[in-house]
PLY file of the C-alpha trace (Angstrom):
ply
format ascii 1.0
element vertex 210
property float x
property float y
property float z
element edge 209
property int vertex1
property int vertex2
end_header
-13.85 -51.47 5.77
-10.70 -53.08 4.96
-9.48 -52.04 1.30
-11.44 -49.31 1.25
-10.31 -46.48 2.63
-10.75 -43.28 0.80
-8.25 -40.15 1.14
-10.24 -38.51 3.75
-9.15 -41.79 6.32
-6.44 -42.89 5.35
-4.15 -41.95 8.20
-6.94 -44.31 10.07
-6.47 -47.79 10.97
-9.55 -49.84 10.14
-10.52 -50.38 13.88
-10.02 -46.55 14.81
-12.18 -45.27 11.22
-15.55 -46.41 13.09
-15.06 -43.90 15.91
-13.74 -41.09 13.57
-16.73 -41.70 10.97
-19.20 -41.69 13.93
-17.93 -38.59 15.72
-17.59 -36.94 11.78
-21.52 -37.85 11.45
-22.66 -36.81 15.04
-21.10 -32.90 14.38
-22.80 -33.07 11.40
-26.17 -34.16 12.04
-26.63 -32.85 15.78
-24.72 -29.61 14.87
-24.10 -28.94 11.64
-20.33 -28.74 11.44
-18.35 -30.23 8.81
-15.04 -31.10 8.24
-12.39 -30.93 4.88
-9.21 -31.87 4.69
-7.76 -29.16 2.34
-3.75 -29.76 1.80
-1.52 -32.09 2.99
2.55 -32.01 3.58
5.08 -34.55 4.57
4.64 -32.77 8.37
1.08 -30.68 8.06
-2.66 -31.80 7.30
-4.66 -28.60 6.73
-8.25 -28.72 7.89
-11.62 -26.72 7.00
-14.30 -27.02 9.72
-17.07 -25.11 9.08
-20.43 -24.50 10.67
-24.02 -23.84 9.27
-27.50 -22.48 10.42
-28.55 -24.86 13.64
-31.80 -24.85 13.77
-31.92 -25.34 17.59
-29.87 -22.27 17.64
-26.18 -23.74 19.22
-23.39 -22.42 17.41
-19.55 -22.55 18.13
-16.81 -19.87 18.08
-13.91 -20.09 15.85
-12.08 -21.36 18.77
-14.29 -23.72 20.12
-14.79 -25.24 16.35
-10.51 -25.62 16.24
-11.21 -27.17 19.60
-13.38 -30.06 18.09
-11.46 -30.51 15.50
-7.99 -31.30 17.91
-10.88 -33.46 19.39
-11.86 -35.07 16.68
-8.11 -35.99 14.99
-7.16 -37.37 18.52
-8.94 -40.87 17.50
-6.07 -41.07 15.47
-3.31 -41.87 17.96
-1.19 -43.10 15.16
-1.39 -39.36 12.88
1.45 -37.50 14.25
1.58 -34.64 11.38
0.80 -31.05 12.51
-2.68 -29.67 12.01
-3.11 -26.79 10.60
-7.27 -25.39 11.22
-8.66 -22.78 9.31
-12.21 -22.86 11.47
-15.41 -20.66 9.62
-18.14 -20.33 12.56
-21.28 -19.69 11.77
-22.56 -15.81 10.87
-25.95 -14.77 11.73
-27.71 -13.31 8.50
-29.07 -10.02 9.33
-32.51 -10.86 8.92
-32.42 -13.01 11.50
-33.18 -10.20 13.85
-36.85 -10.40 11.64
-39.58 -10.75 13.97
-43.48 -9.88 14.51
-42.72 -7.31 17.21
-40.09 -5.96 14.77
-42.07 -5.55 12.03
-44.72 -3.63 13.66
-42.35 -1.67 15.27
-40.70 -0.97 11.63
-44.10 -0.49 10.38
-44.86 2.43 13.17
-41.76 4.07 12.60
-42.49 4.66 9.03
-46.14 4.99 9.54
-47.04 1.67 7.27
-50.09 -0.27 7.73
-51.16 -3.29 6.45
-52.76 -1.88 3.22
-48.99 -0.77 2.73
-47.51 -3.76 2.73
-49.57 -5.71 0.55
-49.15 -2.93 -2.05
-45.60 -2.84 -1.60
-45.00 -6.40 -1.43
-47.48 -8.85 -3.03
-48.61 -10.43 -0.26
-52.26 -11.16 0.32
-53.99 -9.04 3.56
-54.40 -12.37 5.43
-50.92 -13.65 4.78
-49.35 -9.94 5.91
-51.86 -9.90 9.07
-51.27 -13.55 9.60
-47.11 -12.75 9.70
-47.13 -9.72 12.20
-49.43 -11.16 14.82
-47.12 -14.45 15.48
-49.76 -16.70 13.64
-47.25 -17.67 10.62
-43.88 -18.72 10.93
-41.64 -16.86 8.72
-38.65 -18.58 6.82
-35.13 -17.41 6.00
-36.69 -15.71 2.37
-39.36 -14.27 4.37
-37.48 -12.16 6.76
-35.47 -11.34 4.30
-37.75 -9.46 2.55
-39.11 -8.00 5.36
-35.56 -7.25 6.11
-34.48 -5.29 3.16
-38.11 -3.92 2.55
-37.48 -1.35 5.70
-33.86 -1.16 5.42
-34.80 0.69 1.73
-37.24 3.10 3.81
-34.48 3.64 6.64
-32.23 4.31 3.94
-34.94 6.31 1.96
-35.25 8.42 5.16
-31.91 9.14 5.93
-31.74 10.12 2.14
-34.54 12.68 2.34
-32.97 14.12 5.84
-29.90 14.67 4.02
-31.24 16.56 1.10
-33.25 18.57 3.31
-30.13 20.05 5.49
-27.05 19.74 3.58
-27.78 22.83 1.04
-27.46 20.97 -2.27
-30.74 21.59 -3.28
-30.59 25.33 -1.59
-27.33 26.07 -4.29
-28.75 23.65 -6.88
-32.12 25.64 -7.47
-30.58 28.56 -8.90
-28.97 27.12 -11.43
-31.71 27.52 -14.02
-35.53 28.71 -14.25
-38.15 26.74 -12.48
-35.34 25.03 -10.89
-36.82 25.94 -7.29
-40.28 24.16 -8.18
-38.01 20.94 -9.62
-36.50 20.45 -6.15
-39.51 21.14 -4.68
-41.64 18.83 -6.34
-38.40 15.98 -6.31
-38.55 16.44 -2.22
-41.92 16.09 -1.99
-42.23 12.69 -4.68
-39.46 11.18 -2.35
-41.28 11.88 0.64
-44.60 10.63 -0.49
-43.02 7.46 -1.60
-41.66 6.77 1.80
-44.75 7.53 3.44
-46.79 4.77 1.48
-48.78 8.14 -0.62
-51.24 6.33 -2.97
-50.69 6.46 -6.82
-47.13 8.34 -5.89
-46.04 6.98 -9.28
-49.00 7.73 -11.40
-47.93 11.54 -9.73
-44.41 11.44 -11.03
-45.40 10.87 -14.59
-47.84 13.62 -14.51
-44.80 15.59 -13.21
-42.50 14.35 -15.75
-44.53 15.30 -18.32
-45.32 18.94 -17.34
0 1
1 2
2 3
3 4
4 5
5 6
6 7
7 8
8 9
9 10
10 11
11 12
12 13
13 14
14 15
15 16
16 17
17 18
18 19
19 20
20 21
21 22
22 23
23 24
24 25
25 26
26 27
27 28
28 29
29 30
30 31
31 32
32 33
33 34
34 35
35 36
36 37
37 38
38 39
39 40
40 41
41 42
42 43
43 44
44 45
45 46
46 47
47 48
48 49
49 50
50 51
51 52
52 53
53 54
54 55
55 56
56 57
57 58
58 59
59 60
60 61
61 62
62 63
63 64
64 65
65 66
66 67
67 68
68 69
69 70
70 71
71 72
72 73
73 74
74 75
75 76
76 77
77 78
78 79
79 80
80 81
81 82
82 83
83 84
84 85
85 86
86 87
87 88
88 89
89 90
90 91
91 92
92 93
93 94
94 95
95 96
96 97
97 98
98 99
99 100
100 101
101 102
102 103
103 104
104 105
105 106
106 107
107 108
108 109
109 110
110 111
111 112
112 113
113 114
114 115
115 116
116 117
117 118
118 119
119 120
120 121
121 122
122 123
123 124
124 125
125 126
126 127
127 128
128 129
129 130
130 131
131 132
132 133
133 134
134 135
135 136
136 137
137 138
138 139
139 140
140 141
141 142
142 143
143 144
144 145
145 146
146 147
147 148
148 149
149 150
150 151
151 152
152 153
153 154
154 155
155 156
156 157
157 158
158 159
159 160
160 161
161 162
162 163
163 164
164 165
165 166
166 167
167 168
168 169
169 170
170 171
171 172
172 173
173 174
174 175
175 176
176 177
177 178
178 179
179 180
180 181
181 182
182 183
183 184
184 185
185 186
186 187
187 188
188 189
189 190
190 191
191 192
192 193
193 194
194 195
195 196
196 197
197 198
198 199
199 200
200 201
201 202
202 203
203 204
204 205
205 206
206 207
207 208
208 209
């Protein structure tokens, strides 16, 4: 590989390069953990090693990934500049927590069947019933929408708790006529939309229009 070294090895000798270029691969096929050289000095070489999703579910801490990367520059016994590691593990997306159990645990909480969720999200009845008894695995998009699906009707329900005891609607319904029936009606529209109410939007524009 004499001659053609690119900037990456070129602190290397030819006979070391193998070994680096081998462990480089291995990291990054077995484990998903890369490696850039970022900025170099007369006396530093800064390094980037980072670390995707592993599908077998291994990941390193920051300090074991600046750990494999002193390992990894230590094939080069002739590179004698400091380096400098800025190591990015590896952060679980929070719909990774996404699972059958959890869904029909979200789906009790907020009192959601399965007619709910195909409404609500477009799926067919077999692909929904499918998902929440174990029998189809869900990708990354998947549980993401699942995800942020109920995290709208946690934060829908937290929304309509507030209005409910804080006293802004109390102080707000005397400000004009009819204003009572207004908050009224707005409290009950959000609380039929979080409990799945059928044609909840066909009601609001009968509402509107009064």
């Amino acid at each position: 590989m004499e001659g053609a070294l690119t900037p990456f090895f070129q602190h290397i000798k030819p006979k070391t390069m193998t070994r680096f270029e081998k462990a480089i691969d291995l990291h990054k096929r077995h484990a998903r953990i890369s490696f850039k050289e970022m900025k170099e000095t007369d006396i530093e070489l800064f390094v980037r090693v980072s670390q995707t999703r592993n599908p077998n579910g291994n990941h390193a801490t920051k300090e074991r990934l600046e750990d494999i990367a002193r390992e990894l520059y230590a094939l080069k016994p002739d590179f004698n500049k400091k380096l400098v590691i800025h190591a990015v593990p590896y952060v679980e997306a929070p719909s990774e927590i996404v699972t059958p159990d959890w869904i029909l645990k979200k789906m009790h909480e907020h009192g959601i069947g399965v007619k709910g969720l195909v409404q609500d999200l477009g799926f067919s009845k077999s692909d929904i019933s499918a998902t929440i008894n174990g029998h189809k695995e869900m990708g990354i998009r998947t549980k993401g929408l699942f995800y942020y699906y109920f995290l709208s009707k946690d934060l829908g329900k937290q929304f309509y708790e507030f209005l409910q005891t804080s006293g802004y609607f109390k102080e707000l319904s005397k400000t004009y006529d009819g204003a009572q029936k207004d908050m009224e009606d707005f409290l009950s529209f959000v609380k039929d939309t979080l409990n799945n109410k059928d044609n909840v939007h066909g009601d609001l524009k009968k509402r509107s229009k009064k």
